[in-house]
MIMIBA-428660 format. One line per 4 residues: their letters; for each residue x, y, z of N, C-alpha, C. Coordinates in steps of 0.001 Angstrom, whole numbers, always signed. Layout:
% MIMIBA-428660
a> X:Y:Z:X:Y:Z:X:Y:Z | ...
END
This chain:
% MIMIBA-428660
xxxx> +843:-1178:+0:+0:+0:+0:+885:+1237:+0 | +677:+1964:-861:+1312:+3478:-895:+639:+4106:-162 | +1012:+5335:+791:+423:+6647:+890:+1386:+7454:+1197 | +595:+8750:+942:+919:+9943:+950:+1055:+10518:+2024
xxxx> +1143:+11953:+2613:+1440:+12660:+3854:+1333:+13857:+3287 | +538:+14356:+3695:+307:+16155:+3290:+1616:+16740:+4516 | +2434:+17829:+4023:+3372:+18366:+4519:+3283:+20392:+4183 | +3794:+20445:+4713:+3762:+21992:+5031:+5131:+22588:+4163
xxxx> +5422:+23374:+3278:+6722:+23760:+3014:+7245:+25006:+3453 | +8500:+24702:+4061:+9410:+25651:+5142:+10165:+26569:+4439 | +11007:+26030:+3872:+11621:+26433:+2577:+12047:+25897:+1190 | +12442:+26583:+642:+12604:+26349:-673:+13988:+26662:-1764
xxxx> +14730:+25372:-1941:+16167:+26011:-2526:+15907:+24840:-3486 | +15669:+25695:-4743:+15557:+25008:-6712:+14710:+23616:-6231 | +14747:+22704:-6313:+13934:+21778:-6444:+13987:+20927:-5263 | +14530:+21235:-3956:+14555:+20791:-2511:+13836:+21835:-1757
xxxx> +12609:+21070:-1139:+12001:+21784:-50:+12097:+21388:+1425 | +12093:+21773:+2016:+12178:+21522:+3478:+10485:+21508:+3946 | +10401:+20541:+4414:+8677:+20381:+4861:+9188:+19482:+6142 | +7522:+19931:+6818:+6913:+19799:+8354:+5335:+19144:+8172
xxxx> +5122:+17969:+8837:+4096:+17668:+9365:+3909:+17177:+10433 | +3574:+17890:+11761:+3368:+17249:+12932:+4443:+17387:+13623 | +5371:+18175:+13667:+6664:+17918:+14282:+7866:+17376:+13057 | +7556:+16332:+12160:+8740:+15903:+11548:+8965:+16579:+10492
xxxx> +10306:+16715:+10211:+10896:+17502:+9309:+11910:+16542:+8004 | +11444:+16975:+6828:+11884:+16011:+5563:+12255:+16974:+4507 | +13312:+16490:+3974:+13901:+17272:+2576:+13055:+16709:+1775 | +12155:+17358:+535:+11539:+16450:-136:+11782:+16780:-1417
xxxx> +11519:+15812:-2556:+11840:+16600:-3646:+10934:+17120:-4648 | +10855:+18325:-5536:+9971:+19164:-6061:+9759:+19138:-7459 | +10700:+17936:-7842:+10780:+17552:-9224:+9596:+17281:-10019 | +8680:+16546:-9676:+7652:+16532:-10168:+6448:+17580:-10088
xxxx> +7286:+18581:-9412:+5852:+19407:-9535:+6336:+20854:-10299 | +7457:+20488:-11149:+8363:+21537:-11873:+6928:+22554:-12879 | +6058:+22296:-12895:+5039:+23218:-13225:+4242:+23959:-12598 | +3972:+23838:-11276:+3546:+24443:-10058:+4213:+25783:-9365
xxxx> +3516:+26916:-9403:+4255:+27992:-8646:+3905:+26931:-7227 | +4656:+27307:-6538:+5222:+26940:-5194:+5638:+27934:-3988 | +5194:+28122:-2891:+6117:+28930:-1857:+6179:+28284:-827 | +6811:+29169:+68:+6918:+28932:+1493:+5464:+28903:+1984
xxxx> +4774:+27732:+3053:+4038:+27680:+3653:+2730:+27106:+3026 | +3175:+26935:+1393:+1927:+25812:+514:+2398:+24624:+1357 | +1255:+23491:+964:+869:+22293:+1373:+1286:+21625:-46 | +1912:+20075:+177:+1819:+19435:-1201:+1888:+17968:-16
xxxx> +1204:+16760:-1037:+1304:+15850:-676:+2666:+14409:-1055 | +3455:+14472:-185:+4847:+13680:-234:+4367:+12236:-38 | +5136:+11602:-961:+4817:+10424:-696:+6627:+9881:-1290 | +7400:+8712:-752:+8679:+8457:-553:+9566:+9553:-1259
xxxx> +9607:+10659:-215:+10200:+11665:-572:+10676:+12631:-1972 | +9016:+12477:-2429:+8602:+13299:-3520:+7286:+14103:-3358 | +6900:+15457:-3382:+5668:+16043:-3777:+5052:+15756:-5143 | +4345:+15305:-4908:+3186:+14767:-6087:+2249:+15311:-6086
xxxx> +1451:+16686:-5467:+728:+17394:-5741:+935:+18617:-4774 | +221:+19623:-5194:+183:+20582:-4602:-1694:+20746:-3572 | -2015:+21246:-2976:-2878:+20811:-1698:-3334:+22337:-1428 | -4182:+22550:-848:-4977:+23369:-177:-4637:+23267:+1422
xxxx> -4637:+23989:+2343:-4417:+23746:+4086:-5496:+23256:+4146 | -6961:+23734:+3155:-8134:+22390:+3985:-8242:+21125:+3306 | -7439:+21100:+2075:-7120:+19617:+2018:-5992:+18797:+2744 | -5486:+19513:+3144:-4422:+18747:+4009:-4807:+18239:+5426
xxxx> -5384:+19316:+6007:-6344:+19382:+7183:-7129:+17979:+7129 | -7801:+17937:+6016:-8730:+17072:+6284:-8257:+15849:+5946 | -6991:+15756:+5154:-6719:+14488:+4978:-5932:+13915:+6326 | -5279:+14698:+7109:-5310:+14176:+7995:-5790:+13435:+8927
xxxx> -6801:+14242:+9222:-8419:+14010:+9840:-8725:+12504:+9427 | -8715:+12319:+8173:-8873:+10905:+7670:-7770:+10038:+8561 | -6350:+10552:+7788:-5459:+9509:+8658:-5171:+9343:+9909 | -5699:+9820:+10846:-6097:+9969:+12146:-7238:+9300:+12271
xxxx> -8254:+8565:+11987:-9259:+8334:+12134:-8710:+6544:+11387 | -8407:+6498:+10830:-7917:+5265:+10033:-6809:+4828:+11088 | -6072:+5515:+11947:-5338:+4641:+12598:-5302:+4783:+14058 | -6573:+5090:+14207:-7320:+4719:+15692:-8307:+3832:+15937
xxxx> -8185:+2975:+14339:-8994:+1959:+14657:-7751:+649:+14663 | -8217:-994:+14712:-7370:-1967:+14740:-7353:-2254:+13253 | -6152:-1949:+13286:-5764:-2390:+11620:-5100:-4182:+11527 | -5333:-4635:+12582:-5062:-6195:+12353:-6575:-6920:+11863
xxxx> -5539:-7552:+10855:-6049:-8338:+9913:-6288:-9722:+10018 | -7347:-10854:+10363:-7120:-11813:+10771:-6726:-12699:+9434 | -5948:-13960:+9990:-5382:-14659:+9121:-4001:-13985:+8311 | -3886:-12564:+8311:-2803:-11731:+7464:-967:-12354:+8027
END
């Protein structure tokens, strides 16, 4: 299973951003979103240390909300 992580961007030097979610801090890379204006303090969603989209704060917000809610339940699988 892949997922993503909506992240916060801190800064920005050519195609390395510095992003925050929750406390953790990740160099990520901006390569794929080489068509996107971009700044300090947009949202994009990282997934193995790439932004693959660019995000809204209430899409990020809420996707959290999701992943917070998805892993306060028991994710054991019987038989798995």
């Amino acid at each position: 299973m892949c997922l993503g992580v909506p992240m916060q961007i801190l800064a920005i030097n050519g195609f390395i951003a510095r992003c925050e979610a929750r406390g953790a801090m990740r160099e990520v890379s901006l390569l794929m979103l080489q068509g996107e204006s971009l700044v300090v303090n947009d949202f994009v969603m990282v997934h193995a240390g790439h932004a693959l989209q660019k995000m809204t704060g209430q899409e990020a917000h809420s996707t959290w909300e999701l992943l917070d809610e998805l892993l306060s339940h028991d994710l054991n699988v019987p038989g798995a």
